[in-house]
C-alpha positions in Angstrom: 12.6 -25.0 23.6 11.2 -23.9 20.4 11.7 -21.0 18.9 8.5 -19.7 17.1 8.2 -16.5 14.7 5.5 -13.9 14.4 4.6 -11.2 11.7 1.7 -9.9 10.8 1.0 -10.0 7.0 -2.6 -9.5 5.7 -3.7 -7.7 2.9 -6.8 -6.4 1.7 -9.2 -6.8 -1.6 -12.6 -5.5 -1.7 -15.0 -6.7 -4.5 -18.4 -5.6 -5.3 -19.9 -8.8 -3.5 -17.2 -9.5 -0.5 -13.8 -7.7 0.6 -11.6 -11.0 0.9 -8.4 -10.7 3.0 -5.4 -12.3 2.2 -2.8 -13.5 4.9 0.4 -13.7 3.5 2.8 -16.2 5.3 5.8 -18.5 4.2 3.6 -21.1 2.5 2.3 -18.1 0.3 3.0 -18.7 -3.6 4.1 -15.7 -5.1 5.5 -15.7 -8.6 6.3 -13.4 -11.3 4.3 -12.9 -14.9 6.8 -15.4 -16.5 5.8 -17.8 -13.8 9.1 -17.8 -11.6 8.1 -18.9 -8.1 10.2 -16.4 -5.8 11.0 -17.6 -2.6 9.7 -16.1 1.0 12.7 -14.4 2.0 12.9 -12.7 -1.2 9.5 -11.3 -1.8 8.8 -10.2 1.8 12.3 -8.4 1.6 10.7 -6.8 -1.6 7.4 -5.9 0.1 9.4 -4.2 3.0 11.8 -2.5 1.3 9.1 -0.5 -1.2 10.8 -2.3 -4.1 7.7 -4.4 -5.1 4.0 -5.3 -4.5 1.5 -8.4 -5.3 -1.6 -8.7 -6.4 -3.8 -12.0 -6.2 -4.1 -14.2 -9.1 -7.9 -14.6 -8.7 -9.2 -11.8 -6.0 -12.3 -13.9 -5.2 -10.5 -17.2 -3.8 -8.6 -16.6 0.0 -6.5 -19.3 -1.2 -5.1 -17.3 -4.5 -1.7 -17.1 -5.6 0.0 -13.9 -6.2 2.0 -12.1 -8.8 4.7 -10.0 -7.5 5.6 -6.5 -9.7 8.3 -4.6 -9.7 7.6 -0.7 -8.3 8.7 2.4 -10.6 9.7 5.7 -8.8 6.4 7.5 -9.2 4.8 4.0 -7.7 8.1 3.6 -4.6 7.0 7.3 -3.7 3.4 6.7 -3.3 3.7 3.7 -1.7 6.3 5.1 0.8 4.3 7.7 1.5 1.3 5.4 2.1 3.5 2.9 4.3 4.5 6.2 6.4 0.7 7.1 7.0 -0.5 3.9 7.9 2.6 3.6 10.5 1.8 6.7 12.1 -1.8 6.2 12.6 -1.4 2.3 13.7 -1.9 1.8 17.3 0.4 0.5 19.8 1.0 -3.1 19.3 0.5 -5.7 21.6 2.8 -6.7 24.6 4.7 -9.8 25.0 4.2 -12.1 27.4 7.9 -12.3 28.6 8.4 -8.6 29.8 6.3 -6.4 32.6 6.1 -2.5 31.8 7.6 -0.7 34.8 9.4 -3.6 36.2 13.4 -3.2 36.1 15.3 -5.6 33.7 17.5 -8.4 34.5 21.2 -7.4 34.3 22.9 -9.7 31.5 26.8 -8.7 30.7 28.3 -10.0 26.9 30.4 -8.5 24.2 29.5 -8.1 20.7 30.7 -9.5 17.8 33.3 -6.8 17.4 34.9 -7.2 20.8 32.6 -4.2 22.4 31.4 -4.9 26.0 28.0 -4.7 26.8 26.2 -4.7 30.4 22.5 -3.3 31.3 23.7 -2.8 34.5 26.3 -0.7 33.5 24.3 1.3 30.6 22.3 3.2 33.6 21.8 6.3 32.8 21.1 5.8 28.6 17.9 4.5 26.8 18.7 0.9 25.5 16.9 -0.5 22.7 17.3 -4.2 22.6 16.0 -6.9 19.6 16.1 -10.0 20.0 16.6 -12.2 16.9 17.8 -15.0 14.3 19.1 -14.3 10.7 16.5 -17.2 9.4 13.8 -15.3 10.7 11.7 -13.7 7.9 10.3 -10.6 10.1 13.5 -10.4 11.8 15.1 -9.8 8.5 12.3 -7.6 6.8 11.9 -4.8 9.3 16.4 -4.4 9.8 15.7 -1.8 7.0 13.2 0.4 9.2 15.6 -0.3 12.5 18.9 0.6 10.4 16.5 3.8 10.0 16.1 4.8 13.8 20.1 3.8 14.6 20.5 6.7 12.0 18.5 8.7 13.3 19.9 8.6 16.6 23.6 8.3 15.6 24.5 11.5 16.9 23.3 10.8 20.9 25.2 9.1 23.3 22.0 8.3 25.4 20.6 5.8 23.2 21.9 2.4 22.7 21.2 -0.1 20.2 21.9 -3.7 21.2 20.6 -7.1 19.1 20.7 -10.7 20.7 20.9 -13.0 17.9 20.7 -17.0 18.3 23.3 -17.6 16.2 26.8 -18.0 15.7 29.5 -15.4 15.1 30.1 -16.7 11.4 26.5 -16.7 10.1 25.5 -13.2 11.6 28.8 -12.1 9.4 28.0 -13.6 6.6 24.4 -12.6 6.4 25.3 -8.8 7.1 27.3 -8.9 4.1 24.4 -8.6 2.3 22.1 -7.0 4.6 24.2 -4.5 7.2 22.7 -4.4 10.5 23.6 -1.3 12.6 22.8 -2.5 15.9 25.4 -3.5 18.1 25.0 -7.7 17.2 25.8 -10.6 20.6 26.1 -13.7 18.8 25.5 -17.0 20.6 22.5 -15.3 22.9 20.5 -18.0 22.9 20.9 -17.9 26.4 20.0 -14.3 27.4 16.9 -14.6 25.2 15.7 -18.2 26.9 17.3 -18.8 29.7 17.1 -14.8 31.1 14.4 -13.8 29.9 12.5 -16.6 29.1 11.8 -15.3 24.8 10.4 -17.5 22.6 8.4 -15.5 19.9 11.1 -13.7 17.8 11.7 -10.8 17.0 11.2 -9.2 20.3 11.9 -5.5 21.2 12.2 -3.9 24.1 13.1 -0.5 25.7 14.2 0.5 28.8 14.5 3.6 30.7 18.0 5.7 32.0 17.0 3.4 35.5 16.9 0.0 33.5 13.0 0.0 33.5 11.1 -1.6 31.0 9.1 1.2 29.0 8.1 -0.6 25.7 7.9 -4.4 24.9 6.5 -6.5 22.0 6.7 -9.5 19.9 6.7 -10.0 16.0 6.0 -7.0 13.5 3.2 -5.4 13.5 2.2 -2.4 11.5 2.9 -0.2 14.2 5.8 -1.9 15.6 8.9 0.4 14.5 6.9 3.3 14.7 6.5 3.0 18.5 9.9 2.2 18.6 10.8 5.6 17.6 7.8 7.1 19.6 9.7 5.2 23.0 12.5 6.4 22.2 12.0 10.1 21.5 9.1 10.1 24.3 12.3 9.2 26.9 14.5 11.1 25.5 12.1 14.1 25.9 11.4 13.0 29.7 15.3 13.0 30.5 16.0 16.6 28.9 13.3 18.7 31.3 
């Protein structure tokens, strides 16, 4: 079976005769003023982690290629506090096609890649946040910042439980967190949780369940409003649980 991914990536330019939107993909070219062609991985990252934004060559051609500029602090800040506005007014993205809200979750019992053991049925009583992923996704990658975000925020409750089912092998989910940590709790090898259990195959996926293991929240790719309504699950439950 295939695995496909999903992001969202458009961007907007409004001229005096046409506003022109951009989508933004891996087949984008996106270079620098000395004409260095940077790669996909690299300038999403950039984009995601308010280091950087583009601007299109020629503004009146869809097809354009961009130039990629590098943010000061004034420019991070603004941009930041833009990113946080639009997140917090985006609606609720879409659902996937592989979960039902209110229907209880298939059970699945593995151990992470630091020895921890891990079963849904046995998490009763906490809210689990699951991701499902591969470290050669592009939107898997770019939105671990945001996530790393929410473990934080959480770190101090026990009733929340962060769990990510990567595709891949012990040693490449190691060697890419070298670079970029990942705070989730990380199953290596789950091709088979995300296929065979539940059937996945548009990545990343998120979902949520409830302290009785039913599904609350559920989506595919990254949307604008994805990680915000993470969080918004999340404390929503939480909230539920303490009256």
């Amino acid at each position: 079976m295939k695995s496909f991914l999903l992001i969202t990536a458009i961007i907007i330019v409004t001229n005096l005769s046409a506003q022109i939107k951009f989508k933004l993909d891996a087949d984008t070219v996106v270079k620098d003023s000395s004409g260095t062609i940077y790669p996909y991985s690299i300038w999403q990252r950039l984009l995601q982690t308010n280091q950087a934004g583009i601007k299109p060559i020629n503004p009146k051609d869809p097809k354009t290629e961009f130039i990629i500029y590098l943010f000061t602090e004034e420019q991070k800040a603004k941009s930041e506090k833009l990113r946080a506005q639009r997140e917090a007014n985006a609606p609720k993205p879409a659902e996937s096609k592989f979960f039902r809200t209110g229907t209880k979750l298939a059970s699945f019992k593995e151990k992470d890649i630091d020895g921890n053991k891990f079963s849904i049925k046995d998490l009763k009583g906490k809210v689990v946040v699951l991701n499902f992923w591969f470290v050669n996704c592009p939107p898997c990658r770019a939105e671990i910042p945001q996530l790393n975000k929410i473990v934080d925020k959480y770190a101090d409750s026990s009733n929340v439980v962060f769990i990510a089912v990567a595709l891949d092998e012990a040693f490449a989910i190691k060697e890419f967190t070298q670079t970029t940590p990942f705070k989730y709790h990380i199953i290596d090898n789950g091709r088979y949780i995300a296929q065979s259990t539940y059937g996945i195959s548009l990545y990343p996926t998120h979902v949520i369940i409830d302290k009785e293991g039913i599904v609350r929240f559920h989506t595919s790719g990254l949307a604008p409003g994805t990680l915000t309504w993470i969080n918004k699950t999340i404390e929503s439950l939480l909230q539920e649980e303490a009256k």
